[in-house]
Every structure is written in C-alpha cells, then in structure tokens.
C-alpha positions as CSV (number, residue, x, y, z in Angstrom):
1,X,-22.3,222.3,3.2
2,X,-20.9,219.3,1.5
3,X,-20.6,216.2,4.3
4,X,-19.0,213.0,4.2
5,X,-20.2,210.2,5.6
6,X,-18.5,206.7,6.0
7,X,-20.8,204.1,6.5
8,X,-22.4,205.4,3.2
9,X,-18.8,204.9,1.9
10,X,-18.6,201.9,2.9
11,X,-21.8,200.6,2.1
12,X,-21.1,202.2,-1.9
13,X,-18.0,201.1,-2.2
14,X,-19.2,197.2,-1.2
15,X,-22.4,197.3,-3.0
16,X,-20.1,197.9,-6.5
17,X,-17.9,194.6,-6.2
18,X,-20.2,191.1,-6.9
19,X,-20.1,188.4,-4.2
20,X,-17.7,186.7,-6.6
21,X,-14.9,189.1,-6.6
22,X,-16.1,189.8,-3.1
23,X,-15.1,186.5,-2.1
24,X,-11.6,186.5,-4.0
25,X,-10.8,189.6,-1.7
26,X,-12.5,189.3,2.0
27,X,-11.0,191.7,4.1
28,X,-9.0,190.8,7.0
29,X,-11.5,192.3,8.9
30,X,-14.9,194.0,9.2
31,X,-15.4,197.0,7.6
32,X,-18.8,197.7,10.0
33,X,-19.4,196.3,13.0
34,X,-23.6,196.6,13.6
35,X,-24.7,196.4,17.3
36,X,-27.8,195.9,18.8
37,X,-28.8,197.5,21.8
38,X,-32.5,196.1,22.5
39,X,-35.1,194.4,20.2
40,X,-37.4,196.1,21.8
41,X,-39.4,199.2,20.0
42,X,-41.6,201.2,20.9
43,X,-43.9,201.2,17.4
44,X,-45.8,198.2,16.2
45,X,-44.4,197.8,12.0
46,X,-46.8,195.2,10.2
47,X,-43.9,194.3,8.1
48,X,-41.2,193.9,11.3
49,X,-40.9,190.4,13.2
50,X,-40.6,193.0,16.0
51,X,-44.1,194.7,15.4
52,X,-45.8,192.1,14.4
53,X,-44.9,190.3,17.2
54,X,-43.2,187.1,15.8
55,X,-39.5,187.3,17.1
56,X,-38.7,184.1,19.5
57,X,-35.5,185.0,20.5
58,X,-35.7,186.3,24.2
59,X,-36.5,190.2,24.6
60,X,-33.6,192.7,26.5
61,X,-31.2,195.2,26.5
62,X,-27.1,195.4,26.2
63,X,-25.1,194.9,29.1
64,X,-22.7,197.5,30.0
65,X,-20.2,195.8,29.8
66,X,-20.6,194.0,26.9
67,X,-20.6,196.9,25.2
68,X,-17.2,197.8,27.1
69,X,-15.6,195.1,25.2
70,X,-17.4,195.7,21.8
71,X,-15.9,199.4,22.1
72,X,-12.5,198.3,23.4
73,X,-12.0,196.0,20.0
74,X,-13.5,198.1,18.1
75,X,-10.9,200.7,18.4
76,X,-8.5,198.6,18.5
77,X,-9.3,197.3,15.0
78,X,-10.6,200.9,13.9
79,X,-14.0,199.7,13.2
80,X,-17.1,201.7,13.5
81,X,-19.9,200.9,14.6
82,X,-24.0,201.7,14.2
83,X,-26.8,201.2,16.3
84,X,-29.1,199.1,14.2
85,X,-30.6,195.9,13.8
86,X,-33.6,195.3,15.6
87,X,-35.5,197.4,17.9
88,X,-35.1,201.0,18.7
89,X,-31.9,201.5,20.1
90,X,-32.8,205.2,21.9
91,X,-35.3,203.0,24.4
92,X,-31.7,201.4,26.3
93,X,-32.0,202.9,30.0
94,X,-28.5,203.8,29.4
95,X,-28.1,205.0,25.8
96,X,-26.4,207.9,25.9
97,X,-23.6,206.6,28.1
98,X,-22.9,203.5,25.6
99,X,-22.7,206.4,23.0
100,X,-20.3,208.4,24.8
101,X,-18.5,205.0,25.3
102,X,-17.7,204.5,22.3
103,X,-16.8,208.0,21.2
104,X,-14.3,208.2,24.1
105,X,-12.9,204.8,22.7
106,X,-12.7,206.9,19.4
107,X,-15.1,204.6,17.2
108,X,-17.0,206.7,15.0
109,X,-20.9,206.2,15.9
110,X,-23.9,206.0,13.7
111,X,-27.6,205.8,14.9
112,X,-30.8,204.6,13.3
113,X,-33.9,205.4,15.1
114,X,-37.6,205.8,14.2
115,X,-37.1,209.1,16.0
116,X,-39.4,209.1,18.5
117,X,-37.1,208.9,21.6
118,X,-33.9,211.2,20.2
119,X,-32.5,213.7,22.0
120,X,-31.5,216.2,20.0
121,X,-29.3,217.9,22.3
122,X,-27.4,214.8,23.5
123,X,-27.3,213.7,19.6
124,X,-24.7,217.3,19.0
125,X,-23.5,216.7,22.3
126,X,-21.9,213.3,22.3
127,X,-21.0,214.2,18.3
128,X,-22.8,211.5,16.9
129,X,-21.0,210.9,13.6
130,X,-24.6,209.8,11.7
131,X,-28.0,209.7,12.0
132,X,-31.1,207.6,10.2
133,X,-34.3,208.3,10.9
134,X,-36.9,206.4,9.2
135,X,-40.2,208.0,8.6
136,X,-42.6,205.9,10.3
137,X,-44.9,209.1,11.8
138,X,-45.4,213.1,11.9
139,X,-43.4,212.2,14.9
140,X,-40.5,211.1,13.1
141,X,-40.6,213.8,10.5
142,X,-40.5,216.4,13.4
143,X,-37.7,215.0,15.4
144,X,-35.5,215.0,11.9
145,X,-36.6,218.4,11.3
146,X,-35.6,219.9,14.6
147,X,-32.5,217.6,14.3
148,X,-31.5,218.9,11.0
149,X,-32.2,222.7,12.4
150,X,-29.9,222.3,15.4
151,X,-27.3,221.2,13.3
152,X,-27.0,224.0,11.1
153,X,-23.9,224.7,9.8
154,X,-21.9,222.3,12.1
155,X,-20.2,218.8,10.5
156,X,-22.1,216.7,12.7
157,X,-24.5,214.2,12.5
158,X,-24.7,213.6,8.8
159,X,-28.7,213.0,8.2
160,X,-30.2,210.3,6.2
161,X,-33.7,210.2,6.1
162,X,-35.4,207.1,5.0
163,X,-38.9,207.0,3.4
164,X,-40.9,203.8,3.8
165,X,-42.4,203.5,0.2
166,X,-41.8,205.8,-2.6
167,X,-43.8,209.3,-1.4
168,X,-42.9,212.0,1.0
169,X,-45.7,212.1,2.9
170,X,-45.2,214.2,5.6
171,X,-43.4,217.3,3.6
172,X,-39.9,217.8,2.8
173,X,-36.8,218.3,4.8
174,X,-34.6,220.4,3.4
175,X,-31.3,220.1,4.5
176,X,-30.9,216.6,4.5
177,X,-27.9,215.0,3.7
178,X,-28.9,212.1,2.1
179,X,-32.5,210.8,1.4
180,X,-33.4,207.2,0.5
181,X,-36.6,206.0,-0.1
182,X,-37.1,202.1,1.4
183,X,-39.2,198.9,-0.6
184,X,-40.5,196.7,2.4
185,X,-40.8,193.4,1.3
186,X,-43.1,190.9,3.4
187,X,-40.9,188.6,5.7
188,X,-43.5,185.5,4.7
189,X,-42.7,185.6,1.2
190,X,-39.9,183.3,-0.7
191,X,-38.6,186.4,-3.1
192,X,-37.4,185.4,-6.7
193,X,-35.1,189.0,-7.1
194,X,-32.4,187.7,-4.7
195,X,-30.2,191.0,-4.5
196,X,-26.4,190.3,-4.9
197,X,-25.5,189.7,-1.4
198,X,-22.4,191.7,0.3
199,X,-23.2,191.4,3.9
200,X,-21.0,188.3,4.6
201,X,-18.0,190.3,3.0
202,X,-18.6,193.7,4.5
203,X,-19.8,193.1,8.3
204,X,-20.7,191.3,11.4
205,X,-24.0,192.2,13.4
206,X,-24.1,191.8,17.2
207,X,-27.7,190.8,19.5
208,X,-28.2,192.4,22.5
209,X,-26.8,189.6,24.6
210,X,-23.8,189.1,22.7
211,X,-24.1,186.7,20.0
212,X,-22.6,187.8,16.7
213,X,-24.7,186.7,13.6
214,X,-23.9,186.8,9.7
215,X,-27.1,188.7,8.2
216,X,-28.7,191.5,9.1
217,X,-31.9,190.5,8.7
218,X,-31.2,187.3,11.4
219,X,-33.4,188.4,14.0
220,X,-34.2,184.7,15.2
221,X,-30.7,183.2,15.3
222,X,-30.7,181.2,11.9
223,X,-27.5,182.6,11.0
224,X,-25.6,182.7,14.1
225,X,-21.5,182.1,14.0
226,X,-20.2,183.0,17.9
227,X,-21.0,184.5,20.9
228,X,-19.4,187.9,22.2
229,X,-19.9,186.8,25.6
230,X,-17.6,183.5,25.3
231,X,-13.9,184.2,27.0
232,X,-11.4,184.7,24.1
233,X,-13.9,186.0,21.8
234,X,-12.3,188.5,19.1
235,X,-14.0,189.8,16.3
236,X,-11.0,188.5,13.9
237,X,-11.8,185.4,15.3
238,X,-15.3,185.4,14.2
239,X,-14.6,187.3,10.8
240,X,-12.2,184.3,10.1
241,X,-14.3,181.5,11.4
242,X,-15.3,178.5,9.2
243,X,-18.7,179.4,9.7
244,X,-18.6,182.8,8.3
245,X,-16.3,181.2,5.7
246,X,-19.0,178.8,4.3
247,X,-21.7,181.3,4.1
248,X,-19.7,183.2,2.0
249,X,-18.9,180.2,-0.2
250,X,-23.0,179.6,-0.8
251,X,-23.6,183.1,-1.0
252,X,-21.1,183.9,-3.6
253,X,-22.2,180.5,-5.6
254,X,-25.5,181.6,-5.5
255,X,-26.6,179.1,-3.6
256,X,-29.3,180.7,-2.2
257,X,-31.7,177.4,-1.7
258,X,-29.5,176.3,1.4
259,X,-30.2,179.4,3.4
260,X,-33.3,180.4,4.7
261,X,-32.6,184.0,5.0
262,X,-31.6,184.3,1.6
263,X,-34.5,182.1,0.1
264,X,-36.6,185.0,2.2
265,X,-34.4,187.8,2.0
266,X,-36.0,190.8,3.7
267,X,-33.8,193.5,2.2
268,X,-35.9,195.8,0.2
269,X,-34.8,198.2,-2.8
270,X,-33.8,201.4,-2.3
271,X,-32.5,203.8,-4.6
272,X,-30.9,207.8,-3.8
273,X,-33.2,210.8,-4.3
274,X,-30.8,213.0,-3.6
C-alpha cells in the first residue's frame, strides 16, 4: 500500500526552493507548527543537550491548556502539527489526551518518539496521522516492528524509521514507509557545511511552557521570537513579527556568522533509503 504523508510533503517541497527565493515568497503562514511537550527523556544521547545533560532552560511538561489554545489556532489556520523537538513526548502524564485534542480539533498529528513508551494501541486508536521512531535500542526496533504489524493494511500511521548513522543494526523492517538514515553532528563544533536553511520559511517550534522559537535546534532560548502564553498571542502574529523577519534576512544572506545556531548548526545529513 502506497501512503501519503504530509509533513514529508511539506518538508520536500521546502527543502527544493533556496533561502533566497524562500524569502521572495514567505507564506502568510506556517506550513508546520512543531510542539514540544516535555524536554524531558527518558535515554541519555551523548550527542543531545538533553542526554548529555547540558540544557539550562528549566525542565517540565505542557500545560493543558496551553495546548488547548495551540490546537484551537491550529485548526483554525489548518496547520498541523508534530510532537518533536526536545525530549520524548510519550513521557507527558497526559499524552494521549493532548493527542486526541488535537484530532478532535481536526489538526492532523505526527509523533516522533525513541519508542520506548508508545502505545501501540492508542497510536491506531486516536489515528495518529505519522509516526518517527528513531533507532536508539532493540527496544526501539521492536516497538516499530509491532507498530508496523498492527497497522497492516490500514492508512494510518505512516512509519518513518530513522537510523542513527548509516547501518541497520538491529535488522530490517519491512513495511516501512519511509526510512531515513540520520548524520549526528557534535553540538560543540563550529561546522563549515552550513546546509541551506528553510526553517525560518517553513515553521515555528513551540517549548513546553509556551515560548515559540525560530530553529529547531534552539533548545536554550537563543532564538526565541514570542511567548504563547502572553494574552493576544497568534501564531500570524509571531510568523509576521520583525523578529522572525530579520532572521530570515541573515539566513537567506548567508549571514551565518551573526547566529550562533547557525555558526553550530546541529542538523545532520540525511538522505532516503527507501
């Protein structure tokens, strides 16, 4: 069975245009909206601020309602959303009822999770719309074989399995959808391959407690443009801020020596196996 997925869409379709003609063109709003709902985990990754125990921002986990109002614009501006960023989203006390929040608000849902913690029943349940699981263990490689089993035949979750280096070492998992393999580069290092940049033009990435930064990789608020929790906060508003507008400017100029995060970007290479 042939399945579609749209955050790989969109993530295709962004990583064609350069930050150039990016910039000429910024949509009026977000095409991803990735949210945060702890950055706490439960492995310890030498090459994550979060394993290695480095990350100054405050620890914690999403308030209810803060994700209420997340889900409530969301849908308003179509937008979907993935669990991402840092920390393991499946350890929220109340995962599976932020889920099913936002798929009752309609916003289609994706999840990235070292596996561990997934409940593979409640994943087909609440019709998760995609899945990631990254192969840190024999643990992960279980849970995405059992996920990919239940599944079957049915359209949902698609499955991406990400490989952290360029072997399979655990076996292979048929039945995939997509399979990416992962180059971890270390978070101390000034890199001279600066990838062409299309965060700033694609989406906006949301901390546990509400503030909203540009990067992905920003897990000690160096890129930070607003805060969720402020009254009259949109996510236009943010997406249009002069914040957001200048990083784009020095991103797209190349300008790379006036941002931290991009002087030491952590993004690694990754290419499709299949």
């Amino acid at each position: 069975m042939k399945r579609e997925n749209l955050f790989w869409t969109i993530l295709d379709k962004a990583s064609k245009i350069s930050a150039k003609q990016a910039l000429r063109n910024v949509p009026k709003l977000p095409k991803l909206i990735d949210v945060e709902l702890t950055n706490t985990c439960n492995l310890k990754c030498k090459f994550c601020p979060i394993g290695q125990g480095t990350i100054k921002r405050p620890r914690g986990f999403r308030d209810i309602g803060l994700a209420l109002d997340i889900a409530d614009q969301c849908s308003r501006w179509h937008i979907p959303v993935r669990f991402v960023r840092w920390g393991e989203p499946t350890l929220h006390p109340n995962f599976w009822g932020i889920v099913r929040l936002f798929k009752m608000y309609d916003v289609p849902v994706h999840i990235g999770t070292n596996g561990l913690k997934l409940d593979i029943d409640r994943t087909l349940e609440e019709e998760v719309d995609s899945v990631k699981i990254t192969m840190h263990s024999i643990a992960s490689y279980k849970a995405a074989k059992e996920l990919i089993a239940a599944r079957g035949d049915k359209e949902k979750p698609y499955v991406t399995i990400l490989y952290l280096g360029t072997n399979v070492e655990y076996g292979n998992l048929d039945g995939a959808d997509k399979i990416v393999f992962g180059g971890i580069h270390n978070l101390d290092e000034a890199r001279e391959d600066i990838p062409e940049c299309y965060e700033v033009f694609t989406r906006l990435s949301i901390d546990w407690d509400g503030k909203v930064t540009a990067c992905c990789g920003d897990y000690d608020r160096k890129m930070t443009i607003g805060d969720f929790t402020l009254p009259g906060t949109t996510i236009p508003l943010l997406w249009k801020s002069t914040k957001m507008q200048g990083y784009r400017n020095l991103i797209a100029n190349k300008q790379w020596d006036k941002l931290e995060l991009c002087r030491n970007c952590a993004r690694g290479k990754a290419y499709e196996s299949k």
